[in-house]
C-alpha positions in Angstrom: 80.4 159.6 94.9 81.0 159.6 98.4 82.6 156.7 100.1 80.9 155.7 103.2 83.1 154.8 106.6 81.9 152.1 108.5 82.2 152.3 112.6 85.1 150.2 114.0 83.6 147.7 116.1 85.7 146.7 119.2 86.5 143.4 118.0 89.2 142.7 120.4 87.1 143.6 123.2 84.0 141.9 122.3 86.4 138.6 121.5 88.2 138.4 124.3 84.9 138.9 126.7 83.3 135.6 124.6 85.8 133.5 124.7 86.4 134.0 128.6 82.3 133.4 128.5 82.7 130.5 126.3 85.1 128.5 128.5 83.4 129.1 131.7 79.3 127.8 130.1 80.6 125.0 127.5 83.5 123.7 129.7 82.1 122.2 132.8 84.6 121.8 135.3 85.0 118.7 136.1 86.8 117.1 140.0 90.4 115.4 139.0 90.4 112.1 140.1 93.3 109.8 141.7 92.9 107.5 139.0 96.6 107.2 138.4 97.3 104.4 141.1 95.0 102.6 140.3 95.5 102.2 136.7 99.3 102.3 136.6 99.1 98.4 137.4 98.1 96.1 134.6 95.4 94.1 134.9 95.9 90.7 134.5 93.7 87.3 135.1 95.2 84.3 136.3 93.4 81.3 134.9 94.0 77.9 136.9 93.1 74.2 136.1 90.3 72.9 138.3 90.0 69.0 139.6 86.8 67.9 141.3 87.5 67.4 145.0 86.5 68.0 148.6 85.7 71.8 149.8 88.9 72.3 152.2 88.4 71.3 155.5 89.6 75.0 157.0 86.5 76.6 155.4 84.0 73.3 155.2 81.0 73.9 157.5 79.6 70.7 156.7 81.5 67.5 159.0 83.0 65.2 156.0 84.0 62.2 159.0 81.5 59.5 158.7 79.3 59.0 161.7 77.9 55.9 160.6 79.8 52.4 161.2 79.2 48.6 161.4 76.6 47.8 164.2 75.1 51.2 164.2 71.3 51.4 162.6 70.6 53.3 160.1 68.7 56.4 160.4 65.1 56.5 159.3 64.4 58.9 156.4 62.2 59.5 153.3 63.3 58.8 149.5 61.8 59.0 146.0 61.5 56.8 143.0 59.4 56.0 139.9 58.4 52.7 139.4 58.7 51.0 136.0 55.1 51.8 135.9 53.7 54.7 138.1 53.9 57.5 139.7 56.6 59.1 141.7 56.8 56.8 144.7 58.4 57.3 148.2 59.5 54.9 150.4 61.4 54.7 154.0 64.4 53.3 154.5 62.7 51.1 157.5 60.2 50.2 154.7 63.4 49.1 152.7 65.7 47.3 155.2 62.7 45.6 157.7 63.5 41.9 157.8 66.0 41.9 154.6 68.9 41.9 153.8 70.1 45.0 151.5 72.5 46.8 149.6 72.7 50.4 149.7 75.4 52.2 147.9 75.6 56.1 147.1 77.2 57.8 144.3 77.8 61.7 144.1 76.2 62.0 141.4 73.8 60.9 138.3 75.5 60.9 135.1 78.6 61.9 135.8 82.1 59.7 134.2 82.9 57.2 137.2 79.0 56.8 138.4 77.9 56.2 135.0 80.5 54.2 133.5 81.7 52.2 136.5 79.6 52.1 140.0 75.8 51.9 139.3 76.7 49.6 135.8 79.1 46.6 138.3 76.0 46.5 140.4 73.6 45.9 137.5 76.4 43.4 136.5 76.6 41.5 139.7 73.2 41.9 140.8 72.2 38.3 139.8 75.8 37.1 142.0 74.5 38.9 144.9 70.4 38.0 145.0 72.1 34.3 144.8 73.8 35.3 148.3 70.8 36.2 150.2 70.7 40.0 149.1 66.7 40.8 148.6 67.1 44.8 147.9 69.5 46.5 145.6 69.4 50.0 145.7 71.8 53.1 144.4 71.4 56.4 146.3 71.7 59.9 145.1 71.5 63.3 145.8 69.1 63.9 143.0 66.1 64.6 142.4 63.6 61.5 141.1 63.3 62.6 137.7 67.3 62.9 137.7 67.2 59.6 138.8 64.6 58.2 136.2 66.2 59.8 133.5 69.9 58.4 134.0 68.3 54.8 134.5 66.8 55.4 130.9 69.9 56.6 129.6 71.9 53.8 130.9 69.3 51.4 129.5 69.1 48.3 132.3 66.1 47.3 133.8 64.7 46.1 137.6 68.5 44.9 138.6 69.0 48.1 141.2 66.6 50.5 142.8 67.7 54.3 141.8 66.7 56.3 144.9 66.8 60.0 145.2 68.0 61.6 148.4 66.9 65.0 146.9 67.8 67.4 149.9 70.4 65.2 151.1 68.2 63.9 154.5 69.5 60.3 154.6 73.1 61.4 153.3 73.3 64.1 155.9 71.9 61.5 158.6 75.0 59.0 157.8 77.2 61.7 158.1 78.7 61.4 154.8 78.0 64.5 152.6 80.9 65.7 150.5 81.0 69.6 149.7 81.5 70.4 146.3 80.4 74.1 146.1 84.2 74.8 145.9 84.3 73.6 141.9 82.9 75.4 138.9 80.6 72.7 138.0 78.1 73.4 140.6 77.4 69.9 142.4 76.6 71.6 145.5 76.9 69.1 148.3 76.4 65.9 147.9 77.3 62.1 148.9 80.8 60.7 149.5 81.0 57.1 147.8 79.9 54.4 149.6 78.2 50.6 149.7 76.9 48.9 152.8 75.0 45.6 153.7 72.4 46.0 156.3 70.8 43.2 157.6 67.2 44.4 159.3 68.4 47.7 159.1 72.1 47.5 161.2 75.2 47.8 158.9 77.3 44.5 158.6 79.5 46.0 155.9 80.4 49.5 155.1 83.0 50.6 152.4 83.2 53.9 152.8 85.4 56.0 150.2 87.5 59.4 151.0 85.3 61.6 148.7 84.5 60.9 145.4 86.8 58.1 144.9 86.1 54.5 143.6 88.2 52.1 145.0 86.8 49.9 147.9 83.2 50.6 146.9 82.6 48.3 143.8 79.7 45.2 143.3 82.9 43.2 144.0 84.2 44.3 146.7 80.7 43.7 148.1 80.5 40.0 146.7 83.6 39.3 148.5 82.5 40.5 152.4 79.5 38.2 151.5 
């Protein structure tokens, strides 16, 4: 039986012409990049402890010096509240101070440590001391909104002593001159109102204790009771 011879293919040719195919279709080229420097550094994050103070003053566009002082009147402006029993209620500061004698004092915020614990409770505390020395209004402004406001009076639990007022887009704070700019600090308090407590007789400050900020040192029920 005769043995059949099958025709050489060229192999080599036909393999060497696909492969150079190959990498040219299934290899897109693609641009180097200078990747290198940027990489060649490690990355590293730098985590810091944060205190809650004062925006610095080299990049605060908001004045922190108080413009109000003893003799001056204060300004006229519009704040919030819910009565015991009601609706939410405004009310002017003229409508507040006209022919009394009242105690204002601001805290930079609703349930935060000092303001909860501290401030807003000494005046609850005292308020019976300082009705008995003439004082008709007692009042605790924020820059909060009223149902902020409502809701820290009911978590705090006291009754008609002091009248929680909300300052909500800071008109009266801003009108003393006495916002304090947190938008520096990871908690997010925005600006608000440096610590304070006045006495204002028909609407002119007698007495103003003024803090630096946030702090709580010249600002308490007491220190009010004694410049009675």
């Amino acid at each position: 039986m005769a043995t059949t011879t099958a025709p050489k293919l060229a192999t080599s040719s036909f393999s060497s012409t696909y492969s150079s195919r190959l990498r040219q279709t299934s290899t897109p080229r693609v641009p180097s990049l200078a990747l290198a420097s940027s990489f060649s550094t490690p990355l590293r994050l730098n985590y810091r402890r944060t205190t809650l103070k004062p925006r610095s003053s080299s990049s605060l566009s908001l004045s922190i010096a108080a413009t109000i002082s003893v003799g001056d009147k204060l300004p006229e402006a519009t704040l919030s509240y819910f009565p015991p029993e009601g609706d939410l209620t405004t009310v002017t500061v003229s409508e507040l101070t006209k022919g009394k004698k009242a105690v204002l004092f601001a805290v930079p915020g609703a349930f935060t440590p000092t303001c909860s614990q501290k401030h807003l409770p000494g005046f609850v505390e005292k308020a019976g001391e300082l009705r008995a020395k003439g004082v008709d209004t007692i009042a605790c402004v924020s820059v909060n909104d009223a149902f902020v406001m409502k809701a820290w009076k009911e978590k705090l639990g006291f009754g008609d002593e002091v009248l929680l007022l909300s300052d909500g887009n800071g008109e009266f704070t801003k009108a003393l001159g006495v916002e304090l700019d947190l938008r520096d600090n990871p908690v997010g308090l925005g600006v608000r109102s440096r610590r304070y407590a006045l006495l204002a007789e028909d609407g002119v400050v007698k007495v103003l204790n003024l803090e630096e900020g946030g702090a709580f040192t010249t600002s308490s029920a007491e220190d009010m009771l004694k410049a009675l």
